[in-house]
Backbone as CSV, one residue per row, in Angstrom:
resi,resn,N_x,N_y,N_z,CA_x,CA_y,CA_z,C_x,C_y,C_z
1,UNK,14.315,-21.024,-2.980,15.741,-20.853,-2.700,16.132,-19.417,-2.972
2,UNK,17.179,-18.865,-1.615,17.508,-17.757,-2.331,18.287,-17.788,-2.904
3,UNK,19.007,-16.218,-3.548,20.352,-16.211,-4.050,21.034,-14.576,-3.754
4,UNK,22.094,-14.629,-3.347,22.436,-13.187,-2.943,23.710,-12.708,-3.389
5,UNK,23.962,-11.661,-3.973,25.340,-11.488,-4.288,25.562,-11.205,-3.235
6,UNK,27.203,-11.189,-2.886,27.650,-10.884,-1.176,27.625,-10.003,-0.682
7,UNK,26.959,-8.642,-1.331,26.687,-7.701,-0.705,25.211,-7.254,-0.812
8,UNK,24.661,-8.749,-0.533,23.102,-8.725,-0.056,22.463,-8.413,-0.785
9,UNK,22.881,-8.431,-2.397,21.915,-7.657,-3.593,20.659,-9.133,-3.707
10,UNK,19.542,-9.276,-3.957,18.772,-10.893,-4.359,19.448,-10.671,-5.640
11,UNK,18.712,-11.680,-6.263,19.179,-11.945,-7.674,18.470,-13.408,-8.152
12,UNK,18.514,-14.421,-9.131,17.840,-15.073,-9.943,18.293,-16.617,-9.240
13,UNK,17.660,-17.696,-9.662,17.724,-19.212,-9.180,19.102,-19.752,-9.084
14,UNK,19.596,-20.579,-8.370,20.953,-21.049,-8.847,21.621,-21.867,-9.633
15,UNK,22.546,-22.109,-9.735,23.235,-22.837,-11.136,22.752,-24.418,-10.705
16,UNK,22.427,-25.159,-12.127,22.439,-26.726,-11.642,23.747,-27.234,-11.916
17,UNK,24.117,-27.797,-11.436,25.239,-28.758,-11.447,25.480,-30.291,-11.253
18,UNK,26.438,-30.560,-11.711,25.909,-32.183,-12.371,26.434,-32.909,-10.954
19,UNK,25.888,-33.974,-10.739,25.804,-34.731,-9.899,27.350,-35.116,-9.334
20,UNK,27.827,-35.463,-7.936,29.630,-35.494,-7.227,29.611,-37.317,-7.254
21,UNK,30.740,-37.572,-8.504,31.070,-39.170,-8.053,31.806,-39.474,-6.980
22,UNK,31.761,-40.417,-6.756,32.481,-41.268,-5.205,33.800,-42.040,-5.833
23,UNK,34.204,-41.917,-7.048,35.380,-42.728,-7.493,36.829,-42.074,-6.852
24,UNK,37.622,-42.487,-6.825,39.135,-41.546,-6.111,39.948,-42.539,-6.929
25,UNK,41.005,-41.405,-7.145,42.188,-42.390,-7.803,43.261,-41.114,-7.404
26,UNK,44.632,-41.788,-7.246,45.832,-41.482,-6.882,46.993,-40.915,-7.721
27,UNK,47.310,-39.521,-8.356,48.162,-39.485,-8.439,49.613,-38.808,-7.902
28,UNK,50.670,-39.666,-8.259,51.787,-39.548,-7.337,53.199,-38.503,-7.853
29,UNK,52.614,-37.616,-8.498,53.567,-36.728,-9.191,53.626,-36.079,-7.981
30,UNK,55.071,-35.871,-7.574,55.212,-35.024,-6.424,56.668,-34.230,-6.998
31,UNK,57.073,-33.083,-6.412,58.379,-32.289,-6.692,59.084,-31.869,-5.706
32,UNK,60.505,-32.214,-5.546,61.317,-32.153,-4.757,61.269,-30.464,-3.669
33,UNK,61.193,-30.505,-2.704,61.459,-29.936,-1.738,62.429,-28.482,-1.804
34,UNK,61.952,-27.181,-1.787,63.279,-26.106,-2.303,63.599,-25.613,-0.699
35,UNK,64.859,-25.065,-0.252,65.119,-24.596,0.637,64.985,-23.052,0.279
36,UNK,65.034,-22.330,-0.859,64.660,-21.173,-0.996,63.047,-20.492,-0.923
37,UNK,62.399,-21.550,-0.269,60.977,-21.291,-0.253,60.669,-19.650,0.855
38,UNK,59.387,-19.289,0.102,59.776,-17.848,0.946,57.851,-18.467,1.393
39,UNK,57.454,-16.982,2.735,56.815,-17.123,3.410,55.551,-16.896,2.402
40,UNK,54.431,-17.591,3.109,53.086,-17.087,1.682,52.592,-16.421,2.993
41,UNK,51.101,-16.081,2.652,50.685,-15.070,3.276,49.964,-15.308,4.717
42,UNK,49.716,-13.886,5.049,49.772,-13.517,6.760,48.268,-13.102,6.580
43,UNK,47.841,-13.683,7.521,45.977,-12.895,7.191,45.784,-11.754,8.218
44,UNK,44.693,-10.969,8.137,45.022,-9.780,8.771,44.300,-10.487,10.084
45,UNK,44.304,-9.289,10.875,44.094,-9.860,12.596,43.101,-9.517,12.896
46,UNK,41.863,-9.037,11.509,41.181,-8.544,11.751,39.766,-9.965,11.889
47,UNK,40.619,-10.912,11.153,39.783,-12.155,10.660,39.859,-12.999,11.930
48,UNK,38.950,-13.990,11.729,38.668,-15.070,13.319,39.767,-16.053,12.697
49,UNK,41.061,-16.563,13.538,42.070,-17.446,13.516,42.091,-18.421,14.237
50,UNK,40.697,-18.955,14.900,40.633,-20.173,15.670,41.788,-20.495,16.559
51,UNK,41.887,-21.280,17.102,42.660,-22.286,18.225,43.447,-23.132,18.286
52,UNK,42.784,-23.954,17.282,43.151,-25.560,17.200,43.211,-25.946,15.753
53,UNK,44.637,-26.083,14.983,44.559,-26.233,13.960,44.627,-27.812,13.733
54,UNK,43.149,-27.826,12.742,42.985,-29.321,12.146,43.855,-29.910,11.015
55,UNK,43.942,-29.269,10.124,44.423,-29.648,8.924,45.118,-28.135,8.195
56,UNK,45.749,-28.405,7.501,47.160,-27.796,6.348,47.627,-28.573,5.680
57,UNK,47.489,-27.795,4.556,48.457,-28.037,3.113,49.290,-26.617,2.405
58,UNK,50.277,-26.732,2.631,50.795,-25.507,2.332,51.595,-25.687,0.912
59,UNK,52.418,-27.328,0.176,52.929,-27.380,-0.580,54.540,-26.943,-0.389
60,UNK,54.736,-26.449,0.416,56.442,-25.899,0.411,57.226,-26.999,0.633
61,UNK,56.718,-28.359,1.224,57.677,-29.035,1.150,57.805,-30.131,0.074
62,UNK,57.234,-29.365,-1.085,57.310,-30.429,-2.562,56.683,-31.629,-2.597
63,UNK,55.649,-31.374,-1.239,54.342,-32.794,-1.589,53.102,-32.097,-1.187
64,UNK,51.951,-32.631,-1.831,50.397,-32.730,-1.658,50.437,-33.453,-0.088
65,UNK,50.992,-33.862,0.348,50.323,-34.318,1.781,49.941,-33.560,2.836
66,UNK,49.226,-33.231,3.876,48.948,-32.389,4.659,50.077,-32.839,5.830
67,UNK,50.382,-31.592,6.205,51.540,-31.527,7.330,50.663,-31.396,8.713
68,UNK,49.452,-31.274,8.776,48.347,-31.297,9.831,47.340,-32.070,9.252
69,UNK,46.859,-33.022,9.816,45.499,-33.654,9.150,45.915,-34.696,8.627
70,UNK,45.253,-35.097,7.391,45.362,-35.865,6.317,44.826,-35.597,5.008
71,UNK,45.581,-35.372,4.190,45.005,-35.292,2.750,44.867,-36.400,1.689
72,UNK,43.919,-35.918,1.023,43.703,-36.990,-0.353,43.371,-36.995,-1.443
73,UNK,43.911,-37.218,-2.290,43.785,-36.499,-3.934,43.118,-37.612,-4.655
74,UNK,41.682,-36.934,-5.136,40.849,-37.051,-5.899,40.624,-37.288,-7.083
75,UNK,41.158,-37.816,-8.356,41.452,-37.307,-9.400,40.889,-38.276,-10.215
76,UNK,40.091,-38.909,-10.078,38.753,-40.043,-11.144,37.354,-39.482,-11.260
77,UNK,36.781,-39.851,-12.208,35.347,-39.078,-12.526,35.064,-40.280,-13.443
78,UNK,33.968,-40.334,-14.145,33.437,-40.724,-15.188,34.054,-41.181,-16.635
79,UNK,34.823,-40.101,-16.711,35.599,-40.401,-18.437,36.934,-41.037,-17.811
80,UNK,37.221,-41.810,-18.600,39.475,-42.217,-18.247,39.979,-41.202,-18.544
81,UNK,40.847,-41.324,-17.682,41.995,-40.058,-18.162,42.204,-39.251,-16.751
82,UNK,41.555,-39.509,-15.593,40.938,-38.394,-14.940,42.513,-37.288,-14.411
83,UNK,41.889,-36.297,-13.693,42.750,-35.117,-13.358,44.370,-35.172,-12.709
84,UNK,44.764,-34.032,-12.564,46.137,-34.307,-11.890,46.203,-33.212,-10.718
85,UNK,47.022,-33.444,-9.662,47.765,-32.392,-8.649,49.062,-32.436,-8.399
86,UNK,49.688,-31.381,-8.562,50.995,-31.230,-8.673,51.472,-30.025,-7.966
87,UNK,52.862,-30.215,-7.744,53.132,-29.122,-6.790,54.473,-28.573,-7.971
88,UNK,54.187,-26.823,-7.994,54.967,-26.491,-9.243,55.220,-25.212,-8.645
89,UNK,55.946,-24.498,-8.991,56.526,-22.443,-8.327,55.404,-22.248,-8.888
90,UNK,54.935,-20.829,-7.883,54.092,-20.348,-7.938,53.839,-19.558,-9.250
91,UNK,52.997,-19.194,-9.989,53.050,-18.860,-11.344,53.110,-17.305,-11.105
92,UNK,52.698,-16.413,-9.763,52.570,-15.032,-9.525,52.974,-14.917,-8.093
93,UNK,54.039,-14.354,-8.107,53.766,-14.274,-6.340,53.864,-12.816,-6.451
94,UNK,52.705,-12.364,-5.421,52.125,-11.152,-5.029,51.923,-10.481,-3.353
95,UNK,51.377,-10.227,-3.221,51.209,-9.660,-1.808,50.372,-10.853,-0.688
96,UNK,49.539,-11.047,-1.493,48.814,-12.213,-0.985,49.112,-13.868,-0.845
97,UNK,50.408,-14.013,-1.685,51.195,-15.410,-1.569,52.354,-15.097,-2.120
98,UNK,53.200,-15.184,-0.984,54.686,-15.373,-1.312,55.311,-16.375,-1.718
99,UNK,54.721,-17.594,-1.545,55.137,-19.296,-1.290,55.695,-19.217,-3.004
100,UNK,56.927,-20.189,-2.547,57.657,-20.675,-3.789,56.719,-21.783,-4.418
101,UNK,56.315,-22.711,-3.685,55.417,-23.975,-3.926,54.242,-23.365,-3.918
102,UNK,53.065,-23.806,-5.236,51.845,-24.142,-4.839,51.211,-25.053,-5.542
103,UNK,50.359,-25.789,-5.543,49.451,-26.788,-6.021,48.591,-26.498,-7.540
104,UNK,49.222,-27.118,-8.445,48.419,-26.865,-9.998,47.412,-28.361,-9.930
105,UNK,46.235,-27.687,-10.463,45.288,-28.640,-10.319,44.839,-28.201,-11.699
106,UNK,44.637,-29.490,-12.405,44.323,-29.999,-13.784,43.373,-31.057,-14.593
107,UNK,42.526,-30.375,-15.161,41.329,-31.533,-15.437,41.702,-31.383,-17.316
108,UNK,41.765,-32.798,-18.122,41.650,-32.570,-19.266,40.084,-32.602,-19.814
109,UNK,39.680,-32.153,-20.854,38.282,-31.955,-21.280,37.798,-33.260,-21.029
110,UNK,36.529,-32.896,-20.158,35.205,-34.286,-20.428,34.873,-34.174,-19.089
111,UNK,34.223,-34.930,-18.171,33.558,-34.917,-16.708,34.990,-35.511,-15.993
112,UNK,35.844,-34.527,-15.605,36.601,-34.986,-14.786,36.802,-34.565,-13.037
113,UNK,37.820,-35.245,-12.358,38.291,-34.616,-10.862,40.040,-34.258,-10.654
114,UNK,40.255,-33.073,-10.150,41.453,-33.375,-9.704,41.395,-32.474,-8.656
115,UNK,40.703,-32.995,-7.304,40.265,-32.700,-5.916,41.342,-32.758,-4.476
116,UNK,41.892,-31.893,-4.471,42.967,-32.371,-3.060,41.507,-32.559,-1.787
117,UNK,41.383,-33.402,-0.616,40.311,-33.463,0.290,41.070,-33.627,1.786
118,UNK,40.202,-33.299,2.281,40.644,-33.237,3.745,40.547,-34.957,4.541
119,UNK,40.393,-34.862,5.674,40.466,-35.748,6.747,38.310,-35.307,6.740
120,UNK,37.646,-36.392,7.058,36.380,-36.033,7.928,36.453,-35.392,9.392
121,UNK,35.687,-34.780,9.940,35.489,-33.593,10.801,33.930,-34.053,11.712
122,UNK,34.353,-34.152,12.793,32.568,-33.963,13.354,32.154,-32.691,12.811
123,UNK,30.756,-32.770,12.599,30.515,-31.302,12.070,29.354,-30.928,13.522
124,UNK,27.901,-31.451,13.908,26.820,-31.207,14.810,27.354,-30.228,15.565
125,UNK,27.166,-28.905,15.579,27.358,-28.188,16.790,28.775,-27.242,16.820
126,UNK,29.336,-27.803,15.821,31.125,-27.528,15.969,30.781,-26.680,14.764
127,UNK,32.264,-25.283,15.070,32.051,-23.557,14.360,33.863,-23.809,13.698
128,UNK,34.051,-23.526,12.602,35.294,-24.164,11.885,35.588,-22.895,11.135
129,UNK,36.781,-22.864,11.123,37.036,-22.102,9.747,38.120,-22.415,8.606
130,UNK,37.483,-22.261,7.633,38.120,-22.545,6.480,38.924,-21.796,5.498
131,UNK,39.911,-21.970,5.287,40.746,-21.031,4.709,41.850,-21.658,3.194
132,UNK,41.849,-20.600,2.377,42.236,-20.817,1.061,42.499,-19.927,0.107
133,UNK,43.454,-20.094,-0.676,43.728,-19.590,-1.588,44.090,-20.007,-2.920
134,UNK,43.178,-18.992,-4.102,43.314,-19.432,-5.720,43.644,-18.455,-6.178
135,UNK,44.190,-19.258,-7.524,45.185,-18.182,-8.034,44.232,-18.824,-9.845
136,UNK,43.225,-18.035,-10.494,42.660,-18.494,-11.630,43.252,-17.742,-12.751
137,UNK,44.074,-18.777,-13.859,44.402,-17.957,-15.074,43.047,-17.392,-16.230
138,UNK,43.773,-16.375,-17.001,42.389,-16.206,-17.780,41.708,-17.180,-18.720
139,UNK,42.887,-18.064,-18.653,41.996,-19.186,-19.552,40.530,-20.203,-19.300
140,UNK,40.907,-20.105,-17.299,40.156,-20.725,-16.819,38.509,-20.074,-17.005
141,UNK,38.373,-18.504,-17.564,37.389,-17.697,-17.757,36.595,-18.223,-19.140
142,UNK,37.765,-18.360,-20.129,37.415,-18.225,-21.531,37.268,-19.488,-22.127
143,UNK,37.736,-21.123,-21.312,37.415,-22.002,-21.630,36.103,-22.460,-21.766
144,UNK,35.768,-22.943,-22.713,34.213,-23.626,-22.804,33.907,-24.825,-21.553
145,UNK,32.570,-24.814,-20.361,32.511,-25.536,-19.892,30.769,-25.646,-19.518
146,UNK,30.485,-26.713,-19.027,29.195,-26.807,-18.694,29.133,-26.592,-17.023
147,UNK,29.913,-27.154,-16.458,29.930,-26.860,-15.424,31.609,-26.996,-14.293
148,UNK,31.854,-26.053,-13.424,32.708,-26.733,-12.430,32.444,-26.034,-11.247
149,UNK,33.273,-27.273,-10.154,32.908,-26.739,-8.939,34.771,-27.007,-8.579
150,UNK,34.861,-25.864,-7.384,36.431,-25.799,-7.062,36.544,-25.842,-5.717
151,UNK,35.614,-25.615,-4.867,35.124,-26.402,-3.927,34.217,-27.285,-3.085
152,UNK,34.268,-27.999,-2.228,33.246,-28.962,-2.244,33.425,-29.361,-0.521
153,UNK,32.149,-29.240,0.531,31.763,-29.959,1.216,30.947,-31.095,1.193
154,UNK,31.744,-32.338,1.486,30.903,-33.406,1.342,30.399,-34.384,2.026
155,UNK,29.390,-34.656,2.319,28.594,-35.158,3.256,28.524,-37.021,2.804
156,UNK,28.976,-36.993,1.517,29.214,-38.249,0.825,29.113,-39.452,2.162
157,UNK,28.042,-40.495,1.993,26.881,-41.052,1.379,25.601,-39.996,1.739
158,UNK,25.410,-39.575,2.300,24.263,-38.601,2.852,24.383,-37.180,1.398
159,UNK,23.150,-36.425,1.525,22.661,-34.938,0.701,23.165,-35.518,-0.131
160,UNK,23.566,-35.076,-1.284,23.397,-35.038,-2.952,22.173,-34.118,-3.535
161,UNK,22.041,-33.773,-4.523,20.717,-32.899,-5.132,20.040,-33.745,-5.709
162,UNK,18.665,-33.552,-5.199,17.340,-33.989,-5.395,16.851,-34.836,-4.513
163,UNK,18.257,-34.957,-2.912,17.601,-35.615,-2.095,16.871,-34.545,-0.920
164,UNK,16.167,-35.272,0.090,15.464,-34.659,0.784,16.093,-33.339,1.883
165,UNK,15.675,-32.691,2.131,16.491,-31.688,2.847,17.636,-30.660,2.461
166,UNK,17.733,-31.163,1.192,19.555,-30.565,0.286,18.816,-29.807,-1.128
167,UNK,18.927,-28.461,-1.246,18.465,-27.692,-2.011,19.184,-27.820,-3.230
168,UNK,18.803,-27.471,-4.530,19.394,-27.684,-5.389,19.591,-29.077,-6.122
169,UNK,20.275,-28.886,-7.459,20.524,-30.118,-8.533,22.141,-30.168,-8.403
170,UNK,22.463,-31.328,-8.329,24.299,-31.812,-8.355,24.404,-31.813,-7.028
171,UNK,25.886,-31.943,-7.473,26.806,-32.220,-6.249,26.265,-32.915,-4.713
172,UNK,27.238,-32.711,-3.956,26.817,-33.715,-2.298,26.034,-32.457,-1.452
173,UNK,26.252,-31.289,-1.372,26.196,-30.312,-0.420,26.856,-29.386,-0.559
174,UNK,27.608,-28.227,-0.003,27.726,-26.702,-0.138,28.899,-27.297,-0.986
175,UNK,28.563,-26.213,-1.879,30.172,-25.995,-3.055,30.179,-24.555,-3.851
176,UNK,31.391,-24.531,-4.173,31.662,-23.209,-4.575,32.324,-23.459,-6.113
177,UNK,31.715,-22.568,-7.145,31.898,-22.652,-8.108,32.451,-21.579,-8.901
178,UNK,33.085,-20.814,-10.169,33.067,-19.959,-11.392,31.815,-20.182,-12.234
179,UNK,31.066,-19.247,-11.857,30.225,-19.138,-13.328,30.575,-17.455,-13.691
180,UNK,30.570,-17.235,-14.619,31.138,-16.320,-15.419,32.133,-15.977,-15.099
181,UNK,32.017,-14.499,-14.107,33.533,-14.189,-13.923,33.415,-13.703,-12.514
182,UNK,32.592,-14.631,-11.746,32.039,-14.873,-10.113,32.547,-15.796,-9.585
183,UNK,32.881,-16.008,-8.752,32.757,-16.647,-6.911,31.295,-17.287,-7.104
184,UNK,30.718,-18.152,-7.020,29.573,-18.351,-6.056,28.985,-19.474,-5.836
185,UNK,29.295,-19.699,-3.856,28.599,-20.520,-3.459,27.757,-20.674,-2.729
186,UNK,27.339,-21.862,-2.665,25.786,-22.275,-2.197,26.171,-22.971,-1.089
187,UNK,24.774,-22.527,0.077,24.219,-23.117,1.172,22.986,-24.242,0.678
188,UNK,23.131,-25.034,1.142,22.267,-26.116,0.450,21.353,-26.586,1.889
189,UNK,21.110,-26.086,2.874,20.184,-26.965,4.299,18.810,-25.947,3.830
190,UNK,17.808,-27.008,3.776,16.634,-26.672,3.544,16.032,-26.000,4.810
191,UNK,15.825,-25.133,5.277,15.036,-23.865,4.173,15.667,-22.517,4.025
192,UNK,17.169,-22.839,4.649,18.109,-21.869,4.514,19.115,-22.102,3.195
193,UNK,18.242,-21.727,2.059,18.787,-22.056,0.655,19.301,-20.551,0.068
194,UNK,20.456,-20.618,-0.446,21.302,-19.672,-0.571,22.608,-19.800,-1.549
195,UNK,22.322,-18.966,-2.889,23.342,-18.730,-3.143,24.164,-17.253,-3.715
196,UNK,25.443,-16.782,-3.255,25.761,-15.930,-3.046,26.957,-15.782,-4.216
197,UNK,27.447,-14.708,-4.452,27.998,-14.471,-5.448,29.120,-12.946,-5.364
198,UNK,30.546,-13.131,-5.986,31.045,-12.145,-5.698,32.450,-12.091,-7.122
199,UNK,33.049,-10.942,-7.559,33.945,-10.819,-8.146,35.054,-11.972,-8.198
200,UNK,35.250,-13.020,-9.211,36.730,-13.557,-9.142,37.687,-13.260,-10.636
201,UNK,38.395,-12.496,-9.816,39.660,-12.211,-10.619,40.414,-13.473,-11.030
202,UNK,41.015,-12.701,-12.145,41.825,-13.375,-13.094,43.329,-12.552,-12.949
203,UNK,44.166,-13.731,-13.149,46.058,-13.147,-12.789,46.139,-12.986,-11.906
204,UNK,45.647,-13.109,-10.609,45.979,-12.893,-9.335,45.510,-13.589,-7.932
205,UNK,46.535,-14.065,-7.259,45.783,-14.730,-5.710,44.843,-14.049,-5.359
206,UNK,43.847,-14.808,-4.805,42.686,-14.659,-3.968,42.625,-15.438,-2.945
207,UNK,42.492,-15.192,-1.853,42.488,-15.572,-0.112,40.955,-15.663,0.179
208,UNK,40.441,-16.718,0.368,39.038,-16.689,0.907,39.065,-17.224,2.544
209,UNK,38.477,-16.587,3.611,38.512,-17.267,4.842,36.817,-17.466,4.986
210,UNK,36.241,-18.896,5.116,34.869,-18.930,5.731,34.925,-19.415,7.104
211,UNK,33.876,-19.022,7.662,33.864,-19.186,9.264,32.055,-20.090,9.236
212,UNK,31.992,-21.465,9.947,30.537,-21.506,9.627,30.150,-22.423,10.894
213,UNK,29.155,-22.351,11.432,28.520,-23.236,12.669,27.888,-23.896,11.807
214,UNK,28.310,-25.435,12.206,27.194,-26.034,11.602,26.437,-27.023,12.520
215,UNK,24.981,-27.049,11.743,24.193,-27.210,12.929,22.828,-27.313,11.968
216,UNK,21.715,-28.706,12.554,20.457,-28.953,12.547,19.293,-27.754,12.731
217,UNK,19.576,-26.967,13.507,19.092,-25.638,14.133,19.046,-24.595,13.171
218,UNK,18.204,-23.688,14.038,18.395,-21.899,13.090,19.204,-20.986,13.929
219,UNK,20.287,-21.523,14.848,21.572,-20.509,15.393,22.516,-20.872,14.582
220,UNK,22.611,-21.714,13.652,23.866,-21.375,12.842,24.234,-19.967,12.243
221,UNK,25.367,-20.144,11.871,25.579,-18.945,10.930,26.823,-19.385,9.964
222,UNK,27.030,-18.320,8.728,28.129,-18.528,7.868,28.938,-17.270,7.606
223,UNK,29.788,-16.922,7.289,30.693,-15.513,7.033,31.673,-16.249,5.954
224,UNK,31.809,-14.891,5.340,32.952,-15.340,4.092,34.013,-14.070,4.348
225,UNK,34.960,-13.999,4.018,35.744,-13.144,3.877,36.867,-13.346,2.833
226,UNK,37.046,-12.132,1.772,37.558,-12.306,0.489,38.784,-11.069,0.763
227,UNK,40.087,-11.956,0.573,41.386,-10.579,0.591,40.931,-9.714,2.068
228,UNK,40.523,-10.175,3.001,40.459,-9.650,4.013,39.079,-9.017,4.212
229,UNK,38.612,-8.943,3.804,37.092,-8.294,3.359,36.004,-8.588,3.453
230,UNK,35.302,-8.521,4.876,33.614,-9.284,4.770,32.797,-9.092,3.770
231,UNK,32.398,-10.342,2.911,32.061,-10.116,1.711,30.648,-10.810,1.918
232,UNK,30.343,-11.410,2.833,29.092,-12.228,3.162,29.044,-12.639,4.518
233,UNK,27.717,-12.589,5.030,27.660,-13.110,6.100,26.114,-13.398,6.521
234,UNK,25.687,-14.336,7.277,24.046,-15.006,7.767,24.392,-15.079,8.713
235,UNK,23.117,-15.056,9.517,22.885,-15.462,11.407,21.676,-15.881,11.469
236,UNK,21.437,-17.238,11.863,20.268,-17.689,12.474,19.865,-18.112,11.068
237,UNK,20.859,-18.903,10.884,20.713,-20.420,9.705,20.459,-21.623,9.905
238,UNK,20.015,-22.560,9.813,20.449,-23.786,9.024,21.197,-24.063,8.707
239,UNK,22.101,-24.674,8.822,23.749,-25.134,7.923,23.910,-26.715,7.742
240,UNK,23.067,-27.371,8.229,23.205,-29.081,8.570,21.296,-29.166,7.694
241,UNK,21.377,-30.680,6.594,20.141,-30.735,6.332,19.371,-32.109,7.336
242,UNK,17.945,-31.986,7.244,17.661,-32.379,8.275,18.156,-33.883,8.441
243,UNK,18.108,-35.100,7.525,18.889,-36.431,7.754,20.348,-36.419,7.899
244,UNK,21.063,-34.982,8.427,22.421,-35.628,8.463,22.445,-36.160,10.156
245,UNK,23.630,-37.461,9.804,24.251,-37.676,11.172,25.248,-37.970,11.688
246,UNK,25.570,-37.635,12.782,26.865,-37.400,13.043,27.065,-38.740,13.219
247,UNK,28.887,-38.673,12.288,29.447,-39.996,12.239,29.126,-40.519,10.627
248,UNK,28.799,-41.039,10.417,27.887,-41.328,8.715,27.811,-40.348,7.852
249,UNK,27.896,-38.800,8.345,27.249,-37.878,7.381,28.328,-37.170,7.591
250,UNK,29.416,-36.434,8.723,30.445,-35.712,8.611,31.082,-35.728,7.420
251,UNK,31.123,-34.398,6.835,31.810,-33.832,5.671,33.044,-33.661,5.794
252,UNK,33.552,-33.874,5.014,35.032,-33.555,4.661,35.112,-32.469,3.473
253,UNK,36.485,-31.616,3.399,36.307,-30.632,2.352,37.482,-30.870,1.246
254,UNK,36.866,-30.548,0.202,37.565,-30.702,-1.136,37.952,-29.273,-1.852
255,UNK,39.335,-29.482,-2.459,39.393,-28.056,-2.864,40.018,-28.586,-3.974
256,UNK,40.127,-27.900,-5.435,40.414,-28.295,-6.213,39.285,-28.089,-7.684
257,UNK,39.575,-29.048,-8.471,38.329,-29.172,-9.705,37.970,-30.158,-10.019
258,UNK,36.349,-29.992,-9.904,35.502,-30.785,-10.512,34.896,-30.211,-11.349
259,UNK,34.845,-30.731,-12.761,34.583,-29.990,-14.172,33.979,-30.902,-14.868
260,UNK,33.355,-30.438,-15.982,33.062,-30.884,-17.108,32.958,-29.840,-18.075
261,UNK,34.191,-29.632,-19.063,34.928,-28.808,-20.118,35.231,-29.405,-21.035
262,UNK,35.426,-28.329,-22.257,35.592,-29.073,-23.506,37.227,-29.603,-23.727
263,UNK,38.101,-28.796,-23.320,39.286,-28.821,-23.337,40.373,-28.618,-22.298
264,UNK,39.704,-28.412,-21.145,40.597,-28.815,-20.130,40.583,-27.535,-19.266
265,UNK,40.838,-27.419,-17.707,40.449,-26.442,-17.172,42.223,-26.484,-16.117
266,UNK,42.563,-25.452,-15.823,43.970,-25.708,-14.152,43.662,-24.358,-13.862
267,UNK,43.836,-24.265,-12.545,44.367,-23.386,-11.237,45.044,-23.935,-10.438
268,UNK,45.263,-22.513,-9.390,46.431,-22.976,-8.533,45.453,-22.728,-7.088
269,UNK,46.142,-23.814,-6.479,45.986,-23.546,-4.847,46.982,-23.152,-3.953
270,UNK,46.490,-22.999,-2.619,47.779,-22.704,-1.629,47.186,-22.311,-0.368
271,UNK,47.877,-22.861,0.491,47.944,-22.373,1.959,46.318,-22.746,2.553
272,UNK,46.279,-24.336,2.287,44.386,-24.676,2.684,44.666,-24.693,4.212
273,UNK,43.889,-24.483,5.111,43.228,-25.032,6.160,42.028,-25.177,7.099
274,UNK,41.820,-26.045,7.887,40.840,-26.031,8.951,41.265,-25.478,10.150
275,UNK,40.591,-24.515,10.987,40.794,-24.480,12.389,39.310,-24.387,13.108
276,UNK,39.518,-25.054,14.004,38.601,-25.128,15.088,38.152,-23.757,16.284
C-alpha cells in the first residue's frame, strides 16, 4: 500500500482503524429557522461544478435534512449514549463560510457515531463530486483518541478491512480522518492503495472539493482540492474493489464523526454536496 502526502511526498504505512458499525439511531434536536441567514461560500470557477446536483445540506433552514437528496443521521455505535447533530450559528464566520447555520457534530468519550449520510448513488462508471466544509476546534487536536474518521464512503454490506479487494484495517472503504494535525485519506481498491495526507487547521473553515470516477478499471481517477487548491490528484486508478456491485454495493457518503475518544470529540460542518 502506498501513502502520499498531497504533494506527492511517499511516506510510511497507513493508520488502522477500528472496524464501521451498521447501527443508526435518530436524533431530533433541530433549531428554528433565522431569516437573517447570510450567504456561505462561493467556490472558485477554477474547480469542476458538475451539472446535476444530487444532494445538499446547507443547515440555513434550522434542520439536518437535505434540501436535495436525502439525509440521515447516524448517531449509534457500540457504547449507549451515542452522538448528536445539531444545527447551531456558526462558531467563525470567515471568508470561506458566511452561513449563519452550521451543523455541530458531537461524540461523548467511548466508540461512538454522530454521522450526517447521504442518499445511495450508482457508483460503476459514474465521475461525482464531492464537496464540504469543516470547521475543527483546537480541542479536537489535543483531545486524547485512538481513533476517528470524519468522513466515510460506504459500501456497507460489501469492503470493510480485512476483506478481499479493500486495503487496509477498519472501516467499510475510503475515509478520511485527523491524525495529528493532518487531513488524511485513504483509497482503499486493491492495488491502487493509497493514503494521502495534508495540513488541517485549527480555528478556521476548511472547504474540501473531491472529484472521483469510480470504477472496476485502471481509468479511474481521484482529485482533491483544499480552499481552492489542488492538493492531490491520480489518473489511471482503481477506485471500485474487485467484488463490488452495482446495486448491493453502491456507497453512500457520511460526513461527520466516527470516534473512539476518551472524552468526547465536536466539529462543525457546512455546505455538503454531491454533483454529478
Amino acid at each position: 500500500m502506498g501513502r502520499s502526502v498531497f504533494w506527492a511526498v511517499p511516506f510510511a504505512a497507513c493508520l488502522t482503524l477500528s472496524a464501521c458499525g451498521a447501527d443508526i439511531g435518530i436524533d431530533d434536536t433541530e433549531l428554528a429557522a433565522d431569516d437573517d441567514a447570510t450567504e456561505g461560500y462561493r467556490e472558485p470557477q477554477s474547480l469542476p461544478a458538475g451539472t446535476k446536483l444530487l444532494y445538499r445540506v446547507n443547515f440555513e433552514s434550522g434542520s439536518t435534512a437535505a434540501s436535495v437528496g436525502t439525509s440521515r443521521r447516524e448517531t449509534v455505535a457500540v457504547d449507549n449514549g451515542g452522538g448528536t447533530i445539531t444545527v447551531v450559528s456558526n462558531p467563525k464566520k470567515d471568508a470561506r463560510n458566511g452561513s449563519a447555520r452550521v451543523g455541530r457534530h458531537h461524540v461523548p468519550g467511548g466508540y461512538r457515531r454522530a454521522e450526517l449520510s447521504s442518499q445511495r448513488l450508482p457508483a460503476a462508471g459514474k465521475t461525482y463530486i464531492y464537496k464540504w466544509s469543516y470547521y475543527l476546534p483546537a480541542t479536537f487536536f489535543s483531545e486524547p483518541k485512538n481513533w476517528n474518521l470524519i468522513s466515510q464512503w460506504k459500501a456497507y454490506p460489501c469492503g470493510g478491512g480485512n476483506k478481499p479487494g479493500v486495503c487496509g484495517k477498519g472501516g467499510i472503504f475510503d475515509d478520511l480522518t485527523v491524525h495529528g494535525s493532518d487531513f488524511e485519506l485513504r483509497f482503499r481498491a486493491e492495488p491502487d492503495c493509497e493514503t494521502a495526507s495534508t495540513p488541517a487547521p485549527a480555528g478556521e473553515w476548511v472547504r474540501l472539493v473531491m472529484q472521483v470516477k469510480w470504477t472496476k478499471s485502471n481509468n479511474g481517477f481521484a482529485r482533491l482540492w483544499k480552499n481552492g487548491e489542488l492538493v492531490y490528484e491520480k489518473q489511471g486508478m482503481k477506485t471500485l474493489f474487485n467484488e463490488f456491485e452495482s446495486g448491493r454495493c453502491d456507497p453512500y457518503w457520511a460526513v461527520g464523526l466516527y470516534a473512539n475518544s476518551e472524552s468526547g470529540l465536536t466539529l462543525y460542518t457546512d455546505n455538503i454536496e454531491i454533483w454529478e
